[in-house]
Predicted model as a PDB file, atoms N, CA, C, CB and O in Angstrom, pLDDT in the B-factor column:
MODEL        1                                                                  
ATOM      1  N   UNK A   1     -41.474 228.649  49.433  1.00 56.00           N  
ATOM      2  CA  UNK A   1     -42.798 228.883  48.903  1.00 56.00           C  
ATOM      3  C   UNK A   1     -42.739 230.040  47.906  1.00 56.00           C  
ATOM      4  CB  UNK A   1     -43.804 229.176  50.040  1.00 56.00           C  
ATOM      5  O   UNK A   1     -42.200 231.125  48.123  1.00 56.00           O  
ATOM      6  N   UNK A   2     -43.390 229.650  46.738  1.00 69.00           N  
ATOM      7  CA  UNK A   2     -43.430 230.873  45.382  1.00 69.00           C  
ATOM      8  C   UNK A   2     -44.364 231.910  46.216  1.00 69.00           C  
ATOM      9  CB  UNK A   2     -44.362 230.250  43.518  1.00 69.00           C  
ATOM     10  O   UNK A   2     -45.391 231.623  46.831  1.00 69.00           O  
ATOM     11  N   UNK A   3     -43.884 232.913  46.112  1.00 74.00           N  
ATOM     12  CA  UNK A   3     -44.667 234.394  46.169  1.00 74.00           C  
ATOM     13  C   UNK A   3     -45.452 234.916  45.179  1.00 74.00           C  
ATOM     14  CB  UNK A   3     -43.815 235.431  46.299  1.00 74.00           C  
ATOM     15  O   UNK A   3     -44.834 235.037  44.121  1.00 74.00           O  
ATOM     16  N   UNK A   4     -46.786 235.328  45.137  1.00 78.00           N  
ATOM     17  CA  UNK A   4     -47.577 235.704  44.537  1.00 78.00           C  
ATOM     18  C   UNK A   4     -47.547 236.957  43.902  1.00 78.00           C  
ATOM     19  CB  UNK A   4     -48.341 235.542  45.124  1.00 78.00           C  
ATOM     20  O   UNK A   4     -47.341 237.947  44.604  1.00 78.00           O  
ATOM     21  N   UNK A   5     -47.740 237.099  42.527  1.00 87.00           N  
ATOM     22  CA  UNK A   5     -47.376 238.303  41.719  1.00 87.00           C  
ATOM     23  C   UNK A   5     -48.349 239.430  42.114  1.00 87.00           C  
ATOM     24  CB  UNK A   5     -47.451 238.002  40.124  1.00 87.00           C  
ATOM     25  O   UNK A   5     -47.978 240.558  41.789  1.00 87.00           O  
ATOM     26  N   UNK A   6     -49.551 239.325  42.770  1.00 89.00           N  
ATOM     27  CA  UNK A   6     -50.642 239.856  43.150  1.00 89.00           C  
ATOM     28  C   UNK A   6     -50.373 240.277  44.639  1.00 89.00           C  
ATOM     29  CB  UNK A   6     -51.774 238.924  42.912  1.00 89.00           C  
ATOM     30  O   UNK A   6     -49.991 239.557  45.561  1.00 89.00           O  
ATOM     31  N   UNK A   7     -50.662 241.601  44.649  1.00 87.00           N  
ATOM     32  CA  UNK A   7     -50.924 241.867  46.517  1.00 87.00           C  
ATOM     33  C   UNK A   7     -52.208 241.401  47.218  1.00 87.00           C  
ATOM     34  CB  UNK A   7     -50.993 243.560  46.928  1.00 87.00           C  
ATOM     35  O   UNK A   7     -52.999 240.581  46.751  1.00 87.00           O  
ATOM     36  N   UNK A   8     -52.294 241.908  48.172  1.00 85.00           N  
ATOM     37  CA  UNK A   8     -53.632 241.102  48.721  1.00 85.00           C  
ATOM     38  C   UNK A   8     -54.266 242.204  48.865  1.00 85.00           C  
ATOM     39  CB  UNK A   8     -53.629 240.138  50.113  1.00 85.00           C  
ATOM     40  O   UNK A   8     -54.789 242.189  49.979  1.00 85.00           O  
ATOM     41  N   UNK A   9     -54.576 243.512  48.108  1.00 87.00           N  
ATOM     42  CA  UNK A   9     -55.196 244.330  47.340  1.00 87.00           C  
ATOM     43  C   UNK A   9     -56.272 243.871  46.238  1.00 87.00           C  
ATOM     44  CB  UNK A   9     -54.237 244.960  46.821  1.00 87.00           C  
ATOM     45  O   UNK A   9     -57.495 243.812  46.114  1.00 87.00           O  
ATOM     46  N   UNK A  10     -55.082 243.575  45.495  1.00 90.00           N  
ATOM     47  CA  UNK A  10     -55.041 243.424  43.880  1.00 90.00           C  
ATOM     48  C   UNK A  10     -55.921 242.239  43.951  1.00 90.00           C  
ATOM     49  CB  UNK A  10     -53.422 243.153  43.031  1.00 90.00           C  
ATOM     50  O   UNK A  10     -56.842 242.286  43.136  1.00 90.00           O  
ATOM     51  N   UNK A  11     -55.878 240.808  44.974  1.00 90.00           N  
ATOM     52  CA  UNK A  11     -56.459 240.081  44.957  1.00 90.00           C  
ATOM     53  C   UNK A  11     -58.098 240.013  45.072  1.00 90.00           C  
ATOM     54  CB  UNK A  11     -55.854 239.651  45.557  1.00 90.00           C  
ATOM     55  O   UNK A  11     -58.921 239.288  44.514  1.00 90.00           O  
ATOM     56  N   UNK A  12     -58.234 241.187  46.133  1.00 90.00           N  
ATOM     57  CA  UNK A  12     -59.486 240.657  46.670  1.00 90.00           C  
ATOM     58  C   UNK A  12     -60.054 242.108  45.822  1.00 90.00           C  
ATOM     59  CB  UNK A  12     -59.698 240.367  48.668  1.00 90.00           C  
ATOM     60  O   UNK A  12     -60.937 242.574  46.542  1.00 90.00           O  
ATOM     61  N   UNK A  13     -59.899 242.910  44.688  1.00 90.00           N  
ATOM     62  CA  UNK A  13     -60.296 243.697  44.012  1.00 90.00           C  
ATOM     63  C   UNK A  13     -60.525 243.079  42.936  1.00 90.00           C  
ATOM     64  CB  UNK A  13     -59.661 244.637  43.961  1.00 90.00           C  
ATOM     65  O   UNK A  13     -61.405 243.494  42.182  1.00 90.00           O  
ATOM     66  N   UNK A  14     -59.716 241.850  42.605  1.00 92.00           N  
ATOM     67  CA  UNK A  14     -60.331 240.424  41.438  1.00 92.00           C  
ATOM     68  C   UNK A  14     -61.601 240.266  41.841  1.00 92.00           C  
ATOM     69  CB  UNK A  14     -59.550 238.692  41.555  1.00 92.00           C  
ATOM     70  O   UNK A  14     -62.573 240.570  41.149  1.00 92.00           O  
ATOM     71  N   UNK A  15     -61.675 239.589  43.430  1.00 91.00           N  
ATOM     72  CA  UNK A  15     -63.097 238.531  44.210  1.00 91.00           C  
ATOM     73  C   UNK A  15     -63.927 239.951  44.037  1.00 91.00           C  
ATOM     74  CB  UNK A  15     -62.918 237.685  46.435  1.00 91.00           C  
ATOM     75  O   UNK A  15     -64.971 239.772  43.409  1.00 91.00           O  
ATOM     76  N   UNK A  16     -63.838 240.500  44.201  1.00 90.00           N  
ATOM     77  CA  UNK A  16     -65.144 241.559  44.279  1.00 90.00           C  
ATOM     78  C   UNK A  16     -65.490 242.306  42.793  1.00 90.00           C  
ATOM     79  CB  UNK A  16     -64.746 242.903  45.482  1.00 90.00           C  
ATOM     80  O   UNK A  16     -66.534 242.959  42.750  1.00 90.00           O  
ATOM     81  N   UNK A  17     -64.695 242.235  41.647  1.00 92.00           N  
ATOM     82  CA  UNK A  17     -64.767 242.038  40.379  1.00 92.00           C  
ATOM     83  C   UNK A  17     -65.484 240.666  39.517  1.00 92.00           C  
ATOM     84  CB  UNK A  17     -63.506 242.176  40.150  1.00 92.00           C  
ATOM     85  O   UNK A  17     -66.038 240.395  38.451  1.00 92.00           O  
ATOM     86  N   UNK A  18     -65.256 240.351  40.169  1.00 92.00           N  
ATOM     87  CA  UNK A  18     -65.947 238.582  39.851  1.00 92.00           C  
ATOM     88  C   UNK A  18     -67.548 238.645  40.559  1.00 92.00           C  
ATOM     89  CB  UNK A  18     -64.755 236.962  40.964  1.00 92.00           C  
ATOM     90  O   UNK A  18     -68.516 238.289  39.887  1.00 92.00           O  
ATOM     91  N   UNK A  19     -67.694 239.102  41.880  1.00 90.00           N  
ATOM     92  CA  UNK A  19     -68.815 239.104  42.673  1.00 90.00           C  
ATOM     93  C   UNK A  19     -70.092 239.619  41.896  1.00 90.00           C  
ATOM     94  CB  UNK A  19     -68.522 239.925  43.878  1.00 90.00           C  
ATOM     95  O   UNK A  19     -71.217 239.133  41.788  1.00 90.00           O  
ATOM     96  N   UNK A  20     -69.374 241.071  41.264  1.00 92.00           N  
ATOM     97  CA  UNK A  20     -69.997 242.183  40.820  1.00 92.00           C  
ATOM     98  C   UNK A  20     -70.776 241.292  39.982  1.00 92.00           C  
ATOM     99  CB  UNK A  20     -69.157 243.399  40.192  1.00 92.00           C  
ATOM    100  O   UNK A  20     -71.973 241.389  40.251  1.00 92.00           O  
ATOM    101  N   UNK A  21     -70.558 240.576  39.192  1.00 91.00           N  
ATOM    102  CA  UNK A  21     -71.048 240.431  37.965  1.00 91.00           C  
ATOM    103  C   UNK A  21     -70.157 240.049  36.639  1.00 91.00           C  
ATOM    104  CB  UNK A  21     -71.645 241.571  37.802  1.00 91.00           C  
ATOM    105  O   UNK A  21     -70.572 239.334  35.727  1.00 91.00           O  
ATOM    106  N   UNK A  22     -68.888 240.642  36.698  1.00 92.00           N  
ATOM    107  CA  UNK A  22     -67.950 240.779  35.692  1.00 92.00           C  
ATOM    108  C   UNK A  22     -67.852 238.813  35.585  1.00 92.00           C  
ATOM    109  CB  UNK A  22     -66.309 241.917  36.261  1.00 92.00           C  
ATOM    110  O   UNK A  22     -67.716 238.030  36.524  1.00 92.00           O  
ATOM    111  N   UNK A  23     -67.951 238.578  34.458  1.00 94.00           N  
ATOM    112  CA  UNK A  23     -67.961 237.101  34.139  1.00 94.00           C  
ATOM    113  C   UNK A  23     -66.117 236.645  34.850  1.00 94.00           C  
ATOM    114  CB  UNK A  23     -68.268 236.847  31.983  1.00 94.00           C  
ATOM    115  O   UNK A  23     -65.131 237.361  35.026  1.00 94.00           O  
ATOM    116  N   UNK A  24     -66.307 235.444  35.042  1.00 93.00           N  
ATOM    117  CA  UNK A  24     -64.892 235.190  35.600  1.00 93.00           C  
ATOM    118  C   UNK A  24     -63.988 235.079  34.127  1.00 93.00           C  
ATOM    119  CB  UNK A  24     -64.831 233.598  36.671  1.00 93.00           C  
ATOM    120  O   UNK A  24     -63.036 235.859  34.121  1.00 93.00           O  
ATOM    121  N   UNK A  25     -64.109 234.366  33.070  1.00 93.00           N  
ATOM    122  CA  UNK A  25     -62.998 234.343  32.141  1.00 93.00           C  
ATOM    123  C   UNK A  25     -63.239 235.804  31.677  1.00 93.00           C  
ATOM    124  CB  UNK A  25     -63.034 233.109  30.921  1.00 93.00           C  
ATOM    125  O   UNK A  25     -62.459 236.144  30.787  1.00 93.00           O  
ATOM    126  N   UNK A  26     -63.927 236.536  31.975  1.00 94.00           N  
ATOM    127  CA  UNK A  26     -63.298 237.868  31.603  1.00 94.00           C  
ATOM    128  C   UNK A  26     -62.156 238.734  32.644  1.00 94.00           C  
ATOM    129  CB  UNK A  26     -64.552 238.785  31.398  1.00 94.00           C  
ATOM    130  O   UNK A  26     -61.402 239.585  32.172  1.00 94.00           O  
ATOM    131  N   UNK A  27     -62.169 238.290  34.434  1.00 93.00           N  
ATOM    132  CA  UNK A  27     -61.477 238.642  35.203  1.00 93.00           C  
ATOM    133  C   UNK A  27     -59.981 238.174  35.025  1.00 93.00           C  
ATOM    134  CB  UNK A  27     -62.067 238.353  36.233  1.00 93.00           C  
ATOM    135  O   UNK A  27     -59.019 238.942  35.032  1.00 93.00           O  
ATOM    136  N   UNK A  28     -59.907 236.462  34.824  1.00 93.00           N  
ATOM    137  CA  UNK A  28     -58.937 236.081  34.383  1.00 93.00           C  
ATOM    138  C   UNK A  28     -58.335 236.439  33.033  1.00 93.00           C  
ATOM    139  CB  UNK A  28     -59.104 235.064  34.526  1.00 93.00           C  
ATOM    140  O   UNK A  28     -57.195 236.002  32.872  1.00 93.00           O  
ATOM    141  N   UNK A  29     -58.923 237.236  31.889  1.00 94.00           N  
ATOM    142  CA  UNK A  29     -58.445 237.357  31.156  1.00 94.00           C  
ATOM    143  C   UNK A  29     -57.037 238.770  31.400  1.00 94.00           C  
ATOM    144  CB  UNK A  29     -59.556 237.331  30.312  1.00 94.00           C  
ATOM    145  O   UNK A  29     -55.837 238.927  31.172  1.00 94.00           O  
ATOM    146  N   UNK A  30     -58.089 239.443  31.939  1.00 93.00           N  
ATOM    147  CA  UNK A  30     -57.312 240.818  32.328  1.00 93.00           C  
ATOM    148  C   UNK A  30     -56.058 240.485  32.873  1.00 93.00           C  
ATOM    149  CB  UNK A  30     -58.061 241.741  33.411  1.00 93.00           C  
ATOM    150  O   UNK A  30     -54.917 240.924  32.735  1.00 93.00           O  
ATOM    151  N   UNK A  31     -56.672 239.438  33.639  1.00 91.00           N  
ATOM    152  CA  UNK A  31     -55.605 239.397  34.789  1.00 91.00           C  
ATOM    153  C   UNK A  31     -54.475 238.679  34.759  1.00 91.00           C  
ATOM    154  CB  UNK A  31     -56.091 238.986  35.877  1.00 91.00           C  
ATOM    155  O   UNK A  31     -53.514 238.809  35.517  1.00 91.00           O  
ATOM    156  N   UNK A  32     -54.655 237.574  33.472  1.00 92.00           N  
ATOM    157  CA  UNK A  32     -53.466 236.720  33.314  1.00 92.00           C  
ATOM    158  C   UNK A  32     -53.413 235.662  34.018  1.00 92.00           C  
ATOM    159  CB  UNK A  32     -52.372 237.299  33.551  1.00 92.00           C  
ATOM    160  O   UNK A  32     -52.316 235.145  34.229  1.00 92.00           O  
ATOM    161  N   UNK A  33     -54.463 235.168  34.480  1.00 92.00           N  
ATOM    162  CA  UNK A  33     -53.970 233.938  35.597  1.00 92.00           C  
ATOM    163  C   UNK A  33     -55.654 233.136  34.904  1.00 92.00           C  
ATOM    164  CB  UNK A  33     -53.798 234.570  38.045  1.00 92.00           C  
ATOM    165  O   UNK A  33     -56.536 233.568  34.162  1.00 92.00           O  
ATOM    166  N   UNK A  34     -55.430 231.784  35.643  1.00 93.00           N  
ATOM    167  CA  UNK A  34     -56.763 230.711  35.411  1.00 93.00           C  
ATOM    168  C   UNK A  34     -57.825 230.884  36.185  1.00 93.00           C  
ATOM    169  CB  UNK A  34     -56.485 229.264  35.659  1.00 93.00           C  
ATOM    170  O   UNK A  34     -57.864 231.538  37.228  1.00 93.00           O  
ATOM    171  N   UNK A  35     -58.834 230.201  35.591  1.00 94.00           N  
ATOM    172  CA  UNK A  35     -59.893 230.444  36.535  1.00 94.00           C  
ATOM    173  C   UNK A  35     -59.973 229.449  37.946  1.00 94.00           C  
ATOM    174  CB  UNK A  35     -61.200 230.293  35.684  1.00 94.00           C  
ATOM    175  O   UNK A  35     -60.767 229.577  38.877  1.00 94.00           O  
ATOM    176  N   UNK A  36     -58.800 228.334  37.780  1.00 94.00           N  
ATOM    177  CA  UNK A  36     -58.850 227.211  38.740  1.00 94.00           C  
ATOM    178  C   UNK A  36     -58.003 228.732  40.227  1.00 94.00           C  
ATOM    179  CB  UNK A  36     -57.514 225.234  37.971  1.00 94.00           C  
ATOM    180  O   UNK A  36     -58.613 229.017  41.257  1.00 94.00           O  
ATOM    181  N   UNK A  37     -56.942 229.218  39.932  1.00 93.00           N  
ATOM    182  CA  UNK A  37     -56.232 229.876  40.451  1.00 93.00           C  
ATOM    183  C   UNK A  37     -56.938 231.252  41.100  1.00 93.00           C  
ATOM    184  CB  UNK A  37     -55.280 229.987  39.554  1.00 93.00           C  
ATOM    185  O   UNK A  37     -56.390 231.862  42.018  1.00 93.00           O  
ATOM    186  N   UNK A  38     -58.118 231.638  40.564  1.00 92.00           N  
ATOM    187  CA  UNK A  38     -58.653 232.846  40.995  1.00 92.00           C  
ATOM    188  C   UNK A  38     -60.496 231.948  41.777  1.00 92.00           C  
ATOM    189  CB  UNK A  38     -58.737 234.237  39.239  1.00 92.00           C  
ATOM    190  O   UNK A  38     -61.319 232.680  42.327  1.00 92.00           O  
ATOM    191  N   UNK A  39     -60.706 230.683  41.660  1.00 93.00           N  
ATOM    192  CA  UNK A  39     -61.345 229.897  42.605  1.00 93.00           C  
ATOM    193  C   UNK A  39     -60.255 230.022  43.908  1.00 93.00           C  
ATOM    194  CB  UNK A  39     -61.631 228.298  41.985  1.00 93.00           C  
ATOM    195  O   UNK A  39     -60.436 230.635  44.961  1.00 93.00           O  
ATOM    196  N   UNK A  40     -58.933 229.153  43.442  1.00 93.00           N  
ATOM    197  CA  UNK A  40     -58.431 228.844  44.536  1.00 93.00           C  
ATOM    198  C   UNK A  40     -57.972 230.634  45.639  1.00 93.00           C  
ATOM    199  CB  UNK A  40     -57.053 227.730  43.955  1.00 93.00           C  
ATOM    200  O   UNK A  40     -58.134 230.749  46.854  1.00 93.00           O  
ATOM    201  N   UNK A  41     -57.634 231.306  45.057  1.00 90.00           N  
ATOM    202  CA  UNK A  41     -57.504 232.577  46.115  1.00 90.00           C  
ATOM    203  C   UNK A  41     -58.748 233.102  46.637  1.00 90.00           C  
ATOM    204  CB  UNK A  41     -56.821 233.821  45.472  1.00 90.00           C  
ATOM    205  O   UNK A  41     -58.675 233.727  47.695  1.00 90.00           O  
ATOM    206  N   UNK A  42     -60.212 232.919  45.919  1.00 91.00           N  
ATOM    207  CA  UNK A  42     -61.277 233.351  46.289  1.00 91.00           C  
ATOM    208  C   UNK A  42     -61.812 232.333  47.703  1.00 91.00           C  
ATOM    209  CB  UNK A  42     -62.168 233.384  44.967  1.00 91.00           C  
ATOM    210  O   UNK A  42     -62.640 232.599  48.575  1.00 91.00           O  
ATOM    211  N   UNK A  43     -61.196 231.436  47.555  1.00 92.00           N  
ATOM    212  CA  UNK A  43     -61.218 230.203  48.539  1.00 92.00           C  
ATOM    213  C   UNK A  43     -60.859 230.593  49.911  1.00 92.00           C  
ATOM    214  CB  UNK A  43     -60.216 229.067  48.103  1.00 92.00           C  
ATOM    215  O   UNK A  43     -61.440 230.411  50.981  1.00 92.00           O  
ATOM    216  N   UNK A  44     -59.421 231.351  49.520  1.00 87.00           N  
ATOM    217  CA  UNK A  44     -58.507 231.480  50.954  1.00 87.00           C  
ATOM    218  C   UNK A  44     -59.156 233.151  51.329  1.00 87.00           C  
ATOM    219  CB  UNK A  44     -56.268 231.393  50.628  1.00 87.00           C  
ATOM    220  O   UNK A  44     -59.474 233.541  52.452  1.00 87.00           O  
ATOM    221  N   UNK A  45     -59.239 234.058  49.863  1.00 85.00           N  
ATOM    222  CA  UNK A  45     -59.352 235.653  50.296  1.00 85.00           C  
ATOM    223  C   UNK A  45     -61.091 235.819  50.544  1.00 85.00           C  
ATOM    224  CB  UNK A  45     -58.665 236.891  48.801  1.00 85.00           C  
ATOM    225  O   UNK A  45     -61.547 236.711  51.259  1.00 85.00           O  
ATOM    226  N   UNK A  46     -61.678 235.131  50.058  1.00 82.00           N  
ATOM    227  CA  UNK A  46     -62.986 235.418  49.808  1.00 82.00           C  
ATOM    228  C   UNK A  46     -64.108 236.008  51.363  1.00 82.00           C  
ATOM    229  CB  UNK A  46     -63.469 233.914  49.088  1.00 82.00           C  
ATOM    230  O   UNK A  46     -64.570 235.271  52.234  1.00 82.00           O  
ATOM    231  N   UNK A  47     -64.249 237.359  51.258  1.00 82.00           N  
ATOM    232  CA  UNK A  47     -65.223 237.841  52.327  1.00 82.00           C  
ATOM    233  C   UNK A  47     -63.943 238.626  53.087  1.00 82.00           C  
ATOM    234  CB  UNK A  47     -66.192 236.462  53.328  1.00 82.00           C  
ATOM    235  O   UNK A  47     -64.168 239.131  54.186  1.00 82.00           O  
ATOM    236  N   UNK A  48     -62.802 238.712  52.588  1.00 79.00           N  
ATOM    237  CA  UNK A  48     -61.604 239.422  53.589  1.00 79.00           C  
ATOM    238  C   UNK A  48     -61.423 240.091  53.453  1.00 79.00           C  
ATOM    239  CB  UNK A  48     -60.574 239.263  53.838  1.00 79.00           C  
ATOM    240  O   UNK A  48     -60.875 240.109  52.350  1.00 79.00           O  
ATOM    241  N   UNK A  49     -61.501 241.716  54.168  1.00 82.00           N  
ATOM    242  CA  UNK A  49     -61.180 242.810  53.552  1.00 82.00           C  
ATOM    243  C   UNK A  49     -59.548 243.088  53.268  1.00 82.00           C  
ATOM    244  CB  UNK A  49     -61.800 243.813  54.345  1.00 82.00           C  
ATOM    245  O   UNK A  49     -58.657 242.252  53.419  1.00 82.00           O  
ATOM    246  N   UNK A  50     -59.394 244.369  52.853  1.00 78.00           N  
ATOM    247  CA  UNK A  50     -57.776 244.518  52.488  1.00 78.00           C  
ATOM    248  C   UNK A  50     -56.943 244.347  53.765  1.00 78.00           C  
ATOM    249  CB  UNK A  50     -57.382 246.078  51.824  1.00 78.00           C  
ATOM    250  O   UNK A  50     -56.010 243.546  53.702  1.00 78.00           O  
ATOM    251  N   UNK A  51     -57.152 244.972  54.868  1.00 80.00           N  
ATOM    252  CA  UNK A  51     -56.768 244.920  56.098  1.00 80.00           C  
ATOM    253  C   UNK A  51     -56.569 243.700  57.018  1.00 80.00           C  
ATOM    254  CB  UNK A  51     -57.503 245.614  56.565  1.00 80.00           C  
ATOM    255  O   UNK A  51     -55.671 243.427  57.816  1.00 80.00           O  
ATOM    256  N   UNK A  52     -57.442 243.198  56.735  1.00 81.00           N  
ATOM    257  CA  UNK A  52     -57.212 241.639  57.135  1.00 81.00           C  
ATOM    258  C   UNK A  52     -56.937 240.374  56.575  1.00 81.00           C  
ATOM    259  CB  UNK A  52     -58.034 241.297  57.584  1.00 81.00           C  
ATOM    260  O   UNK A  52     -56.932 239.260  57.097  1.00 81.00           O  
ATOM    261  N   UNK A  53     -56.666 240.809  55.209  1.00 77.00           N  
ATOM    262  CA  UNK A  53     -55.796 240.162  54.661  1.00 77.00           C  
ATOM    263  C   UNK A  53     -54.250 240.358  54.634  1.00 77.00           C  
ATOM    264  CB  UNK A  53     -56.210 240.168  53.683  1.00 77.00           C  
ATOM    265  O   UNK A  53     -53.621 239.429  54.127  1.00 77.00           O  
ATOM    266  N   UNK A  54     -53.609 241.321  55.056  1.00 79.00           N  
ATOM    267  CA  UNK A  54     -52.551 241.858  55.158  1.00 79.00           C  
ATOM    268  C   UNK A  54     -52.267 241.029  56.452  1.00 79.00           C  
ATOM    269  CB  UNK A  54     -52.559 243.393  55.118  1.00 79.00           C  
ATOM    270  O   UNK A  54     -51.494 240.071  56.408  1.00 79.00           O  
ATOM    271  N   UNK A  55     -52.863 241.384  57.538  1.00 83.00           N  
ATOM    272  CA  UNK A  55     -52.889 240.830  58.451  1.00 83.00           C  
ATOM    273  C   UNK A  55     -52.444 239.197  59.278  1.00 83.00           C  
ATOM    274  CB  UNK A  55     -53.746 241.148  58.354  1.00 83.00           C  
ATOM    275  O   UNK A  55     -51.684 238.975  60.220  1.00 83.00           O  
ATOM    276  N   UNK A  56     -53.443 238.105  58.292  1.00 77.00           N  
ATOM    277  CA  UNK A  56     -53.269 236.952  57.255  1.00 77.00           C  
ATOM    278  C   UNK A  56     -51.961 236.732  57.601  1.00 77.00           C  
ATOM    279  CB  UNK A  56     -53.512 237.241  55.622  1.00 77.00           C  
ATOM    280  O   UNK A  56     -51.388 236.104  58.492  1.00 77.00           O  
ATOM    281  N   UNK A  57     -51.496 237.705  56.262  1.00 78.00           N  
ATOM    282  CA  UNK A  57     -50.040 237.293  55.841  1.00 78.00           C  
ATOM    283  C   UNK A  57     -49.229 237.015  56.975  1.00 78.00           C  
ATOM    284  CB  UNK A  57     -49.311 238.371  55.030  1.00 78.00           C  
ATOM    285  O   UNK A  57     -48.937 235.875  57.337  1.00 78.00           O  
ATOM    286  N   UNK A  58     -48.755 238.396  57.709  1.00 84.00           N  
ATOM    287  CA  UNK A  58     -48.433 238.599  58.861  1.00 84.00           C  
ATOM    288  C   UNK A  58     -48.135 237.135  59.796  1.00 84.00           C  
ATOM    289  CB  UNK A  58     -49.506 239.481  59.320  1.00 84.00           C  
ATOM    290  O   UNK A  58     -47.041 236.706  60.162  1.00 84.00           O  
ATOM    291  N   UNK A  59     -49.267 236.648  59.994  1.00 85.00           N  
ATOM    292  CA  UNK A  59     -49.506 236.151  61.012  1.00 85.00           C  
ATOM    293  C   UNK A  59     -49.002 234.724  60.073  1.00 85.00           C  
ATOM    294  CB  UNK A  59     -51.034 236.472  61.754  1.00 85.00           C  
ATOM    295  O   UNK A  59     -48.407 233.994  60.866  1.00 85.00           O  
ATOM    296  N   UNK A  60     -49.026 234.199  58.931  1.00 81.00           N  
ATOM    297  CA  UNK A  60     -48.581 233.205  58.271  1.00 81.00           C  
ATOM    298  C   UNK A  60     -47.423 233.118  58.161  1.00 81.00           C  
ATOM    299  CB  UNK A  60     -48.986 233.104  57.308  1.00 81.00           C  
ATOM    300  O   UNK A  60     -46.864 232.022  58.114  1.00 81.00           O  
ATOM    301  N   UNK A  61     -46.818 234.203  58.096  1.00 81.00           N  
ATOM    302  CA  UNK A  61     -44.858 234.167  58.224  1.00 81.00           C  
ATOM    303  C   UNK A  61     -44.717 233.866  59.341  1.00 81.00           C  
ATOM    304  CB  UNK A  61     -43.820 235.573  58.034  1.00 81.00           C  
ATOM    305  O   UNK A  61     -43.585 233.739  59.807  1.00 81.00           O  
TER     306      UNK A  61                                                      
ENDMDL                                                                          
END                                                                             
C-alpha cells in the first residue's frame, strides 16, 4: 500500500481549512493534490481529531 505524503496532522488541518470557509480548489491548490483526493480523506479523516487519527493508523497496521 502507497503511503501518504501528508501526516494525519497535515490532513485534518486541510478538512478544517476547507470547513472554515477557505474554497476547496483553493486548499487543493496549496496543497498539490485533487479535489476528488481531499473529498476522499475528508471521507475517512473527517470529524477526527489529531489524536485519533494517529490512533486509526495504529490500529490499521
Amino acid at each position: 500500500m502507497r503511503k501518504s505524503r501528508f501526516t494525519e496532522e497535515q490532513i485534518i488541518g486541510m478538512i478544517k481549512e476547507q470547513e472554515a470557509g477557505l474554497p476547496t480548489t483553493e486548499v487543493c491548490r496549496k496543497r498539490g493534490l485533487s479535489p476528488a483526493t481531499l473529498y476522499k480523506l475528508k471521507a475517512k479523516y473527517g470529524g477526527v481529531e489529531a489524536s485519533e487519527a494517529r490512533r486509526l493508523r495504529l490500529l490499521e497496521e
